[in-house]
C-alpha positions in Angstrom: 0.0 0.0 0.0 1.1 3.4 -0.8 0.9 6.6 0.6 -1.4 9.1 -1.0 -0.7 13.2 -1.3 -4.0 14.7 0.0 -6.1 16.2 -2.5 -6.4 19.8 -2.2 -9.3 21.8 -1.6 -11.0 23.4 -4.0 -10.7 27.2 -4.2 -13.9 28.9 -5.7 -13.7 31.8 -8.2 -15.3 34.8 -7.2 -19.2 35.4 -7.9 -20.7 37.6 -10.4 -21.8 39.8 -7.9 -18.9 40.3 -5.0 -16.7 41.1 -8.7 -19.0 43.8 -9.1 -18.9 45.0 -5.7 -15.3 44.9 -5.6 -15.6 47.2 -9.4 -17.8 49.6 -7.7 -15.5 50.5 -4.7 -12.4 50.5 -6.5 -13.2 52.6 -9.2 -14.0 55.5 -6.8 -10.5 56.3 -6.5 -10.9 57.0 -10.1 -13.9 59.0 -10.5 -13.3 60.9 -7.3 -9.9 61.9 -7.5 -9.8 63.0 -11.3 -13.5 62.9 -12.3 -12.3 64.7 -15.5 -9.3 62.7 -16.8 -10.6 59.5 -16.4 -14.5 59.9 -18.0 -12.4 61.0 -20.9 -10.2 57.8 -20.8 -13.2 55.8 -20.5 -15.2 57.8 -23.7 -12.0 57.1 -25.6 -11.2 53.3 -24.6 -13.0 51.6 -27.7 -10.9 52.9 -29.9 -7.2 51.0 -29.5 -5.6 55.1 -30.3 -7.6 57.9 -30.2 -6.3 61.6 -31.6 -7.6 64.3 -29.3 -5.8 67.8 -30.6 -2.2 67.3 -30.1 -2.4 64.4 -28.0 -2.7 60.7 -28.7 -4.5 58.5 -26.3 -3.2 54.5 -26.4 -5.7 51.9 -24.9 -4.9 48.7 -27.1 -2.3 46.3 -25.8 -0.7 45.9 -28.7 -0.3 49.7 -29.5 0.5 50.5 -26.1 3.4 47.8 -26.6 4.7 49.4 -29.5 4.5 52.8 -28.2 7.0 51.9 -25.3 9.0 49.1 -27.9 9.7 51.2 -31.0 8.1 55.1 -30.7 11.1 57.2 -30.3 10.4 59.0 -26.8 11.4 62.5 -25.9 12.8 61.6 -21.9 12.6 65.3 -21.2 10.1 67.2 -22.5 7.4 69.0 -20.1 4.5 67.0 -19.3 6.6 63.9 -18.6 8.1 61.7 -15.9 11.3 62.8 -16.9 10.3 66.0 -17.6 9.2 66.5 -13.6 12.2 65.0 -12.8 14.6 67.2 -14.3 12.1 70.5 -13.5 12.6 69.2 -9.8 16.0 67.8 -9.4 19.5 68.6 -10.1 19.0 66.2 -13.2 20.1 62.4 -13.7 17.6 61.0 -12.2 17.0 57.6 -14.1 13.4 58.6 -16.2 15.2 61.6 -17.8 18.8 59.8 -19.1 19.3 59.1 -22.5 22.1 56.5 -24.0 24.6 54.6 -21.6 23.4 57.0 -18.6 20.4 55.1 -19.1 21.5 51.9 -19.6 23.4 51.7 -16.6 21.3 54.1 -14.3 18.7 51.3 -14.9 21.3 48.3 -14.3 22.5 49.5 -10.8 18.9 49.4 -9.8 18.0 45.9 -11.7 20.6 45.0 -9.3 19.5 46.2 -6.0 15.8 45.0 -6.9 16.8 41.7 -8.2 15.9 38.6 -6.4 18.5 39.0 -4.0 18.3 42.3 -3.3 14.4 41.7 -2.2 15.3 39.0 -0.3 17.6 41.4 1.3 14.8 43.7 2.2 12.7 41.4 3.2 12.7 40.8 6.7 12.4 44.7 6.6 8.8 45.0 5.8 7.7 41.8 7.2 8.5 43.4 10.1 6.1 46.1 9.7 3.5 43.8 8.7 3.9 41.6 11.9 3.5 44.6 14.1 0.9 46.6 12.3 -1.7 43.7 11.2 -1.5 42.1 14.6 -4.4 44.1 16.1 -6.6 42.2 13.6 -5.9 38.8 16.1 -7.7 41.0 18.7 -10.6 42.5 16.7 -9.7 45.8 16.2 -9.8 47.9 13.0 -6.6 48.0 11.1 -6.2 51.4 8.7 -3.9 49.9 5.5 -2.8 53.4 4.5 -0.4 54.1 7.2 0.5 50.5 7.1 1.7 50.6 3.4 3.2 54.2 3.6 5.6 52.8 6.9 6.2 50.0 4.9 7.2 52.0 1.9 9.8 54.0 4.3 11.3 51.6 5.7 12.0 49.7 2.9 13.4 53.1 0.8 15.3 53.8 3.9 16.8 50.1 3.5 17.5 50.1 0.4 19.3 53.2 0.0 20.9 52.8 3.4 19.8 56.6 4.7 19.3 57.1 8.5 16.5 59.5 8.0 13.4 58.2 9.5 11.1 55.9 7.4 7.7 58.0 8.1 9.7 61.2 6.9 11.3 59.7 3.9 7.4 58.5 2.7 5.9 61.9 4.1 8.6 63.5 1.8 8.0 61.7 -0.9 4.3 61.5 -1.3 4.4 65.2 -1.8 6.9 65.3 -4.0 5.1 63.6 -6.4 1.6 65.1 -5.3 3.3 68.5 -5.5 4.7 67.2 -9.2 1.5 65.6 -10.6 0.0 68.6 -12.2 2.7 68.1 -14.9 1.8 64.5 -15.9 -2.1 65.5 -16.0 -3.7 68.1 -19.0 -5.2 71.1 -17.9 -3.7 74.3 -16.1 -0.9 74.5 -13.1 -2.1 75.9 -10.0 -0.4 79.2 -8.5 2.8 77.8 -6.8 2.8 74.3 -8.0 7.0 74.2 -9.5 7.2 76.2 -6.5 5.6 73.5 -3.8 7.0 70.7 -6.4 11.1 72.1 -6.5 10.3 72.6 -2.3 9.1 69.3 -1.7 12.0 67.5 -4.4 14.5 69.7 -2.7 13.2 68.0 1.2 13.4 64.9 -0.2 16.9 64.9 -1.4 17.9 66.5 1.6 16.6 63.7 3.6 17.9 60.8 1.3 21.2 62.8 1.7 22.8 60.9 4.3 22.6 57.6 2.2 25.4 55.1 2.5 28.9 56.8 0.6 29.0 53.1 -1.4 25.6 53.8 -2.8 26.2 54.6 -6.8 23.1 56.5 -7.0 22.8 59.6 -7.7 21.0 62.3 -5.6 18.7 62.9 -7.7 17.9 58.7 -8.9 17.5 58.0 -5.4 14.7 60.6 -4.5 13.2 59.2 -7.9 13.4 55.8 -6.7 12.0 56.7 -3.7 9.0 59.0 -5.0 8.2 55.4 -7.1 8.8 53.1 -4.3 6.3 55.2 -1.9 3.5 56.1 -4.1 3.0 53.0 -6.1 3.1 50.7 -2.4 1.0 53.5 -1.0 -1.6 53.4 -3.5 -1.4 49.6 -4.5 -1.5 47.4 -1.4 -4.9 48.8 0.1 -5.9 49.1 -3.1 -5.3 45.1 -3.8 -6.8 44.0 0.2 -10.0 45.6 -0.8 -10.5 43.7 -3.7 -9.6 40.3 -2.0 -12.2 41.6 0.5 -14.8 42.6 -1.6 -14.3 39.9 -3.9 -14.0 36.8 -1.8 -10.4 36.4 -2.8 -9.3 35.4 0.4 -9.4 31.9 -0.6 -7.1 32.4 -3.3 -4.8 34.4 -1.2 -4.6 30.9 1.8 -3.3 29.0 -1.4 0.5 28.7 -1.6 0.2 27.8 -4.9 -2.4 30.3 -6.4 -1.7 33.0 -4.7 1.8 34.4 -6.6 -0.8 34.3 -9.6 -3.6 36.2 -7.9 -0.7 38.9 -6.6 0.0 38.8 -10.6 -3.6 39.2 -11.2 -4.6 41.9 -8.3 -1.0 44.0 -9.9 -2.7 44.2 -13.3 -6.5 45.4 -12.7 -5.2 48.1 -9.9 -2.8 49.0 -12.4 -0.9 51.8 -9.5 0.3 54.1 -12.1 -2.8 53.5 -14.6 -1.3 56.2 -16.8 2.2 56.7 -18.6 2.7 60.2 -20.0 4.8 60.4 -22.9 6.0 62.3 -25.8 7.1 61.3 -29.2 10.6 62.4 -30.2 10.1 61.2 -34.2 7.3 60.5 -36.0 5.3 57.1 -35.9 2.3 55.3 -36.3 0.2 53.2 -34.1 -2.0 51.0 -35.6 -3.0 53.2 -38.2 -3.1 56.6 -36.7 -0.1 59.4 -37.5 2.3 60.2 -34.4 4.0 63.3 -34.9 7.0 64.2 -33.4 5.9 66.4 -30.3 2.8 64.8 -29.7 2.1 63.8 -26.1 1.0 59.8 -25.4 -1.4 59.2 -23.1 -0.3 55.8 -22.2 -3.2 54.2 -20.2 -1.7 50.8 -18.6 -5.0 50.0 -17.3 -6.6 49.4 -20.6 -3.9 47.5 -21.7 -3.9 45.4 -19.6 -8.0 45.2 -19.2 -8.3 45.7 -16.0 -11.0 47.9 -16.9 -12.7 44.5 -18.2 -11.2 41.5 -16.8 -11.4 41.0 -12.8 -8.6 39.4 -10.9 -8.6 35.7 -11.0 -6.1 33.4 -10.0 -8.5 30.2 -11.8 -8.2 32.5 -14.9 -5.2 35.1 -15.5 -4.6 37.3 -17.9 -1.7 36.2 -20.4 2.4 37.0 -18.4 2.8 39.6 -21.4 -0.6 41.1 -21.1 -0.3 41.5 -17.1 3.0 42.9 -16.7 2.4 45.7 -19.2 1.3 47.5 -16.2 5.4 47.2 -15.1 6.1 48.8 -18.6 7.4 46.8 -21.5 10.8 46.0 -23.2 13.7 48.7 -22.0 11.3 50.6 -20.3 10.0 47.5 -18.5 9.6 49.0 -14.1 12.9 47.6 -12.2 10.2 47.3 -9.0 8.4 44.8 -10.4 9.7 41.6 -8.7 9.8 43.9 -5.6 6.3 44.8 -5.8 5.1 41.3 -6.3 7.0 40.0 -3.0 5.1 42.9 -1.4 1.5 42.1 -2.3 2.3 38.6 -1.8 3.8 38.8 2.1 1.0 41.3 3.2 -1.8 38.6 1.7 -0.6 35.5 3.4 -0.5 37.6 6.9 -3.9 38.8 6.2 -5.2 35.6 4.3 -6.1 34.0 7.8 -8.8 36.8 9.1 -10.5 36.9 6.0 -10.6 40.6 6.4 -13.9 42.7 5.5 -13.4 46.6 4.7 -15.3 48.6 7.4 -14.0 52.2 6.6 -13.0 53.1 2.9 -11.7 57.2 2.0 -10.6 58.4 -1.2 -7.4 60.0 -1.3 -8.3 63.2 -3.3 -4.8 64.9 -3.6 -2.3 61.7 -4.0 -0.2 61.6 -7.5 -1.9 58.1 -8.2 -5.5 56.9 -7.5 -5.8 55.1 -4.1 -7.0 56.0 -0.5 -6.5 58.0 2.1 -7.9 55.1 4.6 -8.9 52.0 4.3 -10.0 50.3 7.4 -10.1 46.2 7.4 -11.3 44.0 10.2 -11.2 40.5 10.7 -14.2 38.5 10.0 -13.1 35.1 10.8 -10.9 33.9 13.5 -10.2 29.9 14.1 -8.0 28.6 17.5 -5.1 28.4 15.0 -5.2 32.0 13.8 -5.6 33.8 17.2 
């Protein structure tokens, strides 16, 4: 007689209507934090590329692809990631390099984010998660917000090996790139904004001045690493536990083995920076409309990656090259991905066990990307074993 491996328990896909629950909530940080902007995205988003004036809006996967793959792209013109980051910085910063800058700007960071640099930082923000998630054992509320953005410092402060303290270094960052995101968004600067931007890039720096002397990073590269680092985990991990909530993911997330697909999955539809503004540097075409040089792309990684259509599903993911466009694509492919990913992953199995429900859910009206400004979980189920 031979010993049998016990069969696992089936894991149910999420019903029609927690999906659409789950829709409904999230897409308030959307519609309440740039109304505008995003009814026009949504007008435009049956047409793969839409012309609007002197802009070109990009939905389809395929064009979005290409536009990152083979559009030449102007890394410093107004209006753009690199454009902020050279308005705000002493320049160099690795979103406004051209050439072998570039190249190895991008490598020094591949290197600190690669799989052994997470590993690295990982006992760092596991850490956090013990501590802040373990009022949940005892019934009280637990607000995800200040969870992520102390997870966010610490990590940044980890990573570049500073000894400021990990709630100034996210506090510093977050309005940074709050103070900076009039320049990635159409429609007129408010009186002051380079003025609050170049003050609050200038803090930053100041702060992430006292990095380790063997860091090769620039000034300027590390308060952009940090401005990406901070916003995108502040934005995306409540963002992602809400969905599990409302959804009934959490069954997903207490699988071992479904639940790196489902962080895959929950990465795509939140899609933290849904938009990547870009301008052409030479002229183009995407699939069949004229790109002049000078135009500004409206890159919407969301739609790509159709998380405005397809829900999160671990039973039923999205193709690898269709979900990670929300990382980028090609040489402009995000050097956070894998870090992001072991993220997501770490704070679900910690919270997998309470089956957490959302009790308390604010929109974040003046962040640089779409996500709350609290989000309030409590458990809903506690066994012996998770107490």
């Amino acid at each position: 007689m031979t010993d049998s491996l016990p069969t696992p328990t089936p894991v149910a896909a999420p019903t029609a209507a927690a999906t659409a629950r789950a829709r409904r909530r999230d897409r308030r940080v959307y519609t309440r934090s740039h109304p505008v902007l995003f009814g026009l995205l949504a007008a435009t988003r049956r047409r793969p590329v839409a012309r609007i004036g002197g802009a070109v809006l990009v939905h389809g996967t395929e064009p979005y692809r290409q536009a990152l793959a083979r559009v030449p792209l102007d890394r410093t013109a107004a209006g753009t990631t690199g454009g902020a980051a050279r308005e705000l910085s002493v320049g160099g910063a690795l979103f406004d390099q051209e050439g072998a800058g570039h190249r190895d700007a991008r490598r020094a960071v591949a290197e600190d984010l690669g799989a052994a640099g997470v590993e690295r930082l990982r006992p760092v923000w596991r850490e956090v998660l013990a501590r802040r998630t373990a009022p949940l054992a005892a019934g009280h509320t637990v607000d995800l917000v200040p969870l992520a953005r102390e997870l966010a410092g610490a990590t940044v402060r980890a990573l570049l090996g500073t000894t400021a303290p990990s709630e100034h270094i996210a506090e510093a960052a977050a309005c940074a790139a709050a103070a900076a995101v009039r320049d990635h968004l159409p429609g007129p600067r408010p009186p002051g904004a380079a003025r609050a931007a170049a003050a609050a890039a200038a803090r930053l720096e100041e702060l992430l001045a006292t990095a380790d002397p063997g860091d090769r990073a620039e000034p300027a590269l590390r308060a952009m690493l940090a401005v990406a680092a901070v916003n995108t985990t502040v934005a995306a991990l409540p963002r992602a536990v809400a969905w599990c909530a409302d959804a009934r993911l959490w069954g997903q997330a207490a699988d071992d083995r479904l639940r790196p697909v489902l962080v895959g999955e929950l990465l795509r539809v939140i899609a933290p920076s849904p938009l990547l503004p870009r301008v052409a540097a030479a002229d183009a075409e995407l699939d069949g409309c004229p790109v002049r040089a000078g135009d500004r792309l409206i890159l919407v990684a969301r739609h790509a990656a159709r998380a405005h259509s397809d829900p999160p599903d671990a039973h039923r993911p999205a193709p690898p090259g269709e979900a990670r466009l929300v990382f980028g694509a090609g040489s402009h492919a995000c050097p956070g991905a894998r870090l992001a990913l072991a993220q997501l992953d770490d704070l679900l199995a910690v919270l997998a066990p309470y089956r957490p429900t959302v009790v308390r859910a604010r929109v974040d009206r003046g962040a640089a990307l779409p996500g709350w400004r609290s989000l309030a979980i409590r458990a809903a189920r506690l066994s012996p074993e998770d107490r």
